[in-house]
C-alpha angles and dihedrals in degrees: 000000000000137000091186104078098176101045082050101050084048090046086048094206113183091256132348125177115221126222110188089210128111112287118252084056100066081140104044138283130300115281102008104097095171096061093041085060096048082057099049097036083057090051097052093054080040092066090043108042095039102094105170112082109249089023112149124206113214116211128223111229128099126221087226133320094283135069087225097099096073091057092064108044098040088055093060100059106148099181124137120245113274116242142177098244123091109257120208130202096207131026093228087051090059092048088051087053096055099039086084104136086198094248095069138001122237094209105048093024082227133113108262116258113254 
């Protein structure tokens, strides 16, 4: 399930089902469990019924009658700038992190990926 249709299509998962609602409420929104369920219970079809690889359901429910919303929302990203570089939460996670022998990571327990 998604609420980000652009960054999906470019990510080209098998099937997504798309919610045009604010991101952070994929599911629904807070304190209406029926209609949570009727999104969830769409999806769910959704992932069955979509056969083509990369193919996006769209659901069917709005955020509200206007489009306003999405003003709104999109104006206040407070994201930070995306960079090349890895970002850590914690310092102890980063030296985790680099701490990678080359045989196992300390972070995942797994051998690194090549």
């Amino acid at each position: 399930m998604t609420s980000a249709l652009d960054i999906t299509q470019a990510v080209n998962p098998p099937r997504a089902a798309f919610l045009d609602y604010p991101l952070g409420q994929t599911a629904g929104k807070v304190g209406e469990p029926q209609l949570q369920r009727a999104i969830m219970i769409e999806a769910l079809q959704a992932f069955v019924t979509l056969k083509q690889p990369g193919s996006v359901k769209m659901l069917p429910f709005k955020w509200s009658d206007s489009e306003d919303w999405k003003s709104t929302t999109f104006s206040t990203d407070s994201r930070l700038p995306r960079v090349d570089t890895p970002q850590y939460q914690y310092d102890e996670d980063r030296v985790l992190a680099e701490s990678c022998d080359g045989a196992t990571c300390a972070v995942c327990f797994e051998p690194p990926r090549p």
